[in-house]
TORGU-34198 format. One line per field, with one value per residue (C-alpha): x, y, z; residue in one letter. Coordinates in nm, 3 decimals, m for minus. Each point is the difference from the previous one (the first is absolute). Example, Ala and Ser with C-alpha at 12.3 -4.5 7.8 and 13.67 -1.06 7.14 Angstrom:
<sites>
x 1.230;0.137
y m0.450;0.344
z 0.780;m0.066
torza A;S
</sites>
This chain:
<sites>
x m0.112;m0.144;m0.101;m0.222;0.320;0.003;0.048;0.326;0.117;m0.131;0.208;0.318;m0.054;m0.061;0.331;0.133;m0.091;0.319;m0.155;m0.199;0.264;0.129;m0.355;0.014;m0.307;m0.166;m0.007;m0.067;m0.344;m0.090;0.098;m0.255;m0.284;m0.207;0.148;m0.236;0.085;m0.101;0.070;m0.018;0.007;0.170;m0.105;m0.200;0.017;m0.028;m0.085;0.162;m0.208;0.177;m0.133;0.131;0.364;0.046;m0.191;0.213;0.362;m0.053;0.242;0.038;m0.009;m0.025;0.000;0.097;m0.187;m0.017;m0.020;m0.154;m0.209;m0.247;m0.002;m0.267;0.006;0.096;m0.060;0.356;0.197;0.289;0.190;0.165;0.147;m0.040;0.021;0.083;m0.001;0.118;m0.059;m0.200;m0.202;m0.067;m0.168;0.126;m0.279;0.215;m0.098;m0.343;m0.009;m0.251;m0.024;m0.017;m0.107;0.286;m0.132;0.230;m0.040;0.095;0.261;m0.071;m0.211;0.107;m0.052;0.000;0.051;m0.160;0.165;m0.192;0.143;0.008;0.209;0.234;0.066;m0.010;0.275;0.199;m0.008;0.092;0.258;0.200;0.179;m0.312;m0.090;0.430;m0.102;m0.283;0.132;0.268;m0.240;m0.175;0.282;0.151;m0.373;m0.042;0.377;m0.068;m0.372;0.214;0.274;m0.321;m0.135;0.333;0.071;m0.408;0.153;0.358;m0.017;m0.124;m0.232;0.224;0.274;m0.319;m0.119;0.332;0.047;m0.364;0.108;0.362;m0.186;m0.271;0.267;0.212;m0.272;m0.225;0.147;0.099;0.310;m0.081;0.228;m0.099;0.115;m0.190;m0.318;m0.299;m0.284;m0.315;m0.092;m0.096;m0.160;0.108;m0.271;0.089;0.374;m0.070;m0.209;0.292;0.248;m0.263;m0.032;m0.247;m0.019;0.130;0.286;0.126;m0.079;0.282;0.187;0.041;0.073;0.351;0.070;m0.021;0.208;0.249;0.051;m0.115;m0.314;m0.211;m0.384;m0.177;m0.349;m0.015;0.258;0.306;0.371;0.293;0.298;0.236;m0.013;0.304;m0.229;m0.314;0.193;0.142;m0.373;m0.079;0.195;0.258
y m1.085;m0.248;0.240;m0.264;m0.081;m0.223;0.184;m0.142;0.125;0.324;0.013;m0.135;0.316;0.267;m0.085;0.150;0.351;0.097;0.208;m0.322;m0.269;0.007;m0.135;m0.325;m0.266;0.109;0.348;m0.010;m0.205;0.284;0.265;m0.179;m0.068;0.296;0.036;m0.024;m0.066;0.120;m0.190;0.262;m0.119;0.157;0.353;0.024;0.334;m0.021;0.335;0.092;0.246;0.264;m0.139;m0.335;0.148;m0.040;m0.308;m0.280;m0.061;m0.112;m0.267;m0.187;m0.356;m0.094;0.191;0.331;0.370;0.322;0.270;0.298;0.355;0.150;0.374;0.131;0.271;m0.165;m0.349;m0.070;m0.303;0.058;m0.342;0.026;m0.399;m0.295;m0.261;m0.400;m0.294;0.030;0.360;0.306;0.220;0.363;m0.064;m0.047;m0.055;0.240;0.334;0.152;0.150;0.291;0.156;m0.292;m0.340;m0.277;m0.195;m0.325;m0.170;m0.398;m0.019;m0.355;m0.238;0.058;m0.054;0.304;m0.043;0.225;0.049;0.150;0.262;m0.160;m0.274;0.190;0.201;m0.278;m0.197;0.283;0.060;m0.376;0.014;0.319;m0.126;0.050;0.357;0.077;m0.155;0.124;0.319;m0.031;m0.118;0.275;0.229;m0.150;0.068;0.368;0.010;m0.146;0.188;0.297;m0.077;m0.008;0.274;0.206;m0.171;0.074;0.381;m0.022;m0.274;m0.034;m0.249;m0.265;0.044;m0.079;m0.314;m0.129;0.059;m0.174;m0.320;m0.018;0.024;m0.289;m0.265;0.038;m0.047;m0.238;m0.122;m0.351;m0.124;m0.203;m0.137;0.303;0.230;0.203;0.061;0.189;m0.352;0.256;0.150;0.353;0.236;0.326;0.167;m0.155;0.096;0.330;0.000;m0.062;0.260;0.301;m0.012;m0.070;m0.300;0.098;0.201;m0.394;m0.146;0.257;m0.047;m0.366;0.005;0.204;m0.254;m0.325;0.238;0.066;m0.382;0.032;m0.235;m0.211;m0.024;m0.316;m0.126;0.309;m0.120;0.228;m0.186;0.179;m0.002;0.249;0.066;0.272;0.170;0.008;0.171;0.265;0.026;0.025;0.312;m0.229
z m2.613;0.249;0.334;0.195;0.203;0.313;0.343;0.041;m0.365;0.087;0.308;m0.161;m0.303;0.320;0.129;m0.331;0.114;0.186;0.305;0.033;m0.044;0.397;0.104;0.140;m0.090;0.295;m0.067;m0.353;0.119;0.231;m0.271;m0.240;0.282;m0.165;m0.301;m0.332;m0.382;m0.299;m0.319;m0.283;m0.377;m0.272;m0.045;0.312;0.173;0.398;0.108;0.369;0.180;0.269;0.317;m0.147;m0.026;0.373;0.060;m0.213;m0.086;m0.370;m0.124;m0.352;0.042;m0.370;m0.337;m0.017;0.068;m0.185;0.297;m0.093;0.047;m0.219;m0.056;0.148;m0.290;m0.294;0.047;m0.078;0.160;0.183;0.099;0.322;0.021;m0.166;0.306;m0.115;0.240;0.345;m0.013;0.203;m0.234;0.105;0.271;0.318;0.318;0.204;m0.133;m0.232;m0.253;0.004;m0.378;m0.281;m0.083;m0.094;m0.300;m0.002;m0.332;m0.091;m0.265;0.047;0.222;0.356;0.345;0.256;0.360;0.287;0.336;0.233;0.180;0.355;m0.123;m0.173;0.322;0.183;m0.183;0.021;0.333;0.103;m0.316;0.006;m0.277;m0.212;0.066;m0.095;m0.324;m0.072;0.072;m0.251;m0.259;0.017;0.045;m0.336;m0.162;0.119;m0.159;m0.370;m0.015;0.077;m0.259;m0.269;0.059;m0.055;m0.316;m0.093;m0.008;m0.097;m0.237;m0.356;m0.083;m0.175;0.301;0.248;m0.230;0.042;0.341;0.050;m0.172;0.163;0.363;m0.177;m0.101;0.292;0.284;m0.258;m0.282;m0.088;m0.217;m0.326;m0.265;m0.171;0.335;0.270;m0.063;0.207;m0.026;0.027;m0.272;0.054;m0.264;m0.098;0.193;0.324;m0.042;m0.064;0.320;0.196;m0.165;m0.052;m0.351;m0.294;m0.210;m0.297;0.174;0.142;m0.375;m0.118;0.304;m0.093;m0.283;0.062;0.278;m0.281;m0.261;0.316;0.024;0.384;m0.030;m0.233;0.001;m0.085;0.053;0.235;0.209;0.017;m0.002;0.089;m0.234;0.143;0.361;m0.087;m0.250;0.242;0.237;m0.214;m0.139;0.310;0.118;0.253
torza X;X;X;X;X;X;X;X;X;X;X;X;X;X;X;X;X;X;X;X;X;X;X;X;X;X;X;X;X;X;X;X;X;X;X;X;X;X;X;X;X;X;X;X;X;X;X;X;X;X;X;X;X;X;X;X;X;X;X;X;X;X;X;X;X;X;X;X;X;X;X;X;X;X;X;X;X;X;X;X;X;X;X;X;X;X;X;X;X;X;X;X;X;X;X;X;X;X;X;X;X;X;X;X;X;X;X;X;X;X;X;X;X;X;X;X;X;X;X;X;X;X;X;X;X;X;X;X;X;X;X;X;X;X;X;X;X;X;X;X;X;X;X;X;X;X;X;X;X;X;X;X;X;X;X;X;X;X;X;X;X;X;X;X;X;X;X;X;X;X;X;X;X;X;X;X;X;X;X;X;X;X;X;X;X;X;X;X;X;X;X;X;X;X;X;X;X;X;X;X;X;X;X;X;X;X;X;X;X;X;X;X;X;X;X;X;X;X;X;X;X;X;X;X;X;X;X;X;X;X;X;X;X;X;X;X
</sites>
């Protein structure tokens, strides 16, 4: 994916992000006065410090992010997002965050915006508008991270697989001839990371899912076949 973008194509993808898209031309220059980028290849793990947490609004540009913690304990992953273009990761610039790291890792090449703090309160306070939507974005955030971590105890591990890939295709995936599809392909490690499971446990748990009819995996990229069946696999 090409991420040395033009300023003006830059601007044009941060008026995707919907608490951002009421900014007028002038604003959106003053928003980006400090801001920095970081262009990550594939694989590359940015690693976001606590004192960072409060300093920079974090925005994907281009490509797409794996958002994640590290147990301190174990080691484990635990996913908490997957962010795509025209999206806020985890971090916000409003608030820190005092106990852990947040390891965001490339799924593919992509550029990461930084908005400094200032700016971001800035905007908002010349742009109301802004701060309602950014409240509601991460209103709707807090909501869904919530939502996960209930089905993490009430839910088995195939009904939390299939929830995953329902919430993947409808806020990424793309239609083909062949139907929706989610275009990154994840392994079954990083899945697991993001439903609290084990590897093998989401190798089983697929498998049911393609005997169900609900989806079809090919060149590790998972088609749906039956939204109907990935719901009722999915405990809805």
């Amino acid at each position: 994916m090409k991420t040395d973008l033009p300023m003006r194509e830059i601007k044009r993808r941060l008026l995707w992000v919907e608490f951002l898209s009421p900014l007028s031309e002038a604003e959106m220059v003053t928003l980006l006065g400090d801001a920095r980028f970081d262009h990550l290849e594939e694989g590359k793990v940015l690693v976001v410090g606590p004192e960072e947490h409060a300093a920079w609004m974090l925005v994907v540009v281009a490509g797409q992010l794996q958002v994640y913690e590290r147990s301190l304990r174990s080691g484990r992953e635990l996913t908490l997002w997957v962010s795509g273009d025209g999206e806020a990761v985890c971090v916000t610039g409003l608030v820190p965050r005092w106990t852990r790291e947040l390891h965001l890792r490339a799924l593919e090449t992509s550029l990461l915006c930084r908005v400094e703090r200032r700016a971001l309160e800035e905007a908002v306070r010349h742009n109301p508008e802004v701060g309602l939507r950014l409240a509601r974005t991460l209103a709707n955030r807090l909501q869904l991270m919530e939502d996960r971590w209930a089905d993490m105890v009430e839910k088995e591990v195939s009904e939390r697989l299939a929830g995953l890939i329902y919430m993947l295709v409808e806020s990424t995936g793309v239609m083909t001839k062949e139907g929706p599809v989610i275009p990154t392909r994840y392994t079954h490690k990083q899945l697991s990371s993001m439903i609290g499971s084990n590897r093998e446990a989401v190798t089983r748990a697929f498998s049911g899912l393609q005997e169900a009819g609900a989806i079809e995996l090919r060149e590790r990229r998972v088609y749906v076949r039956d939204f109907d069946a990935l719901r009722r696999s999915a405990g809805e």
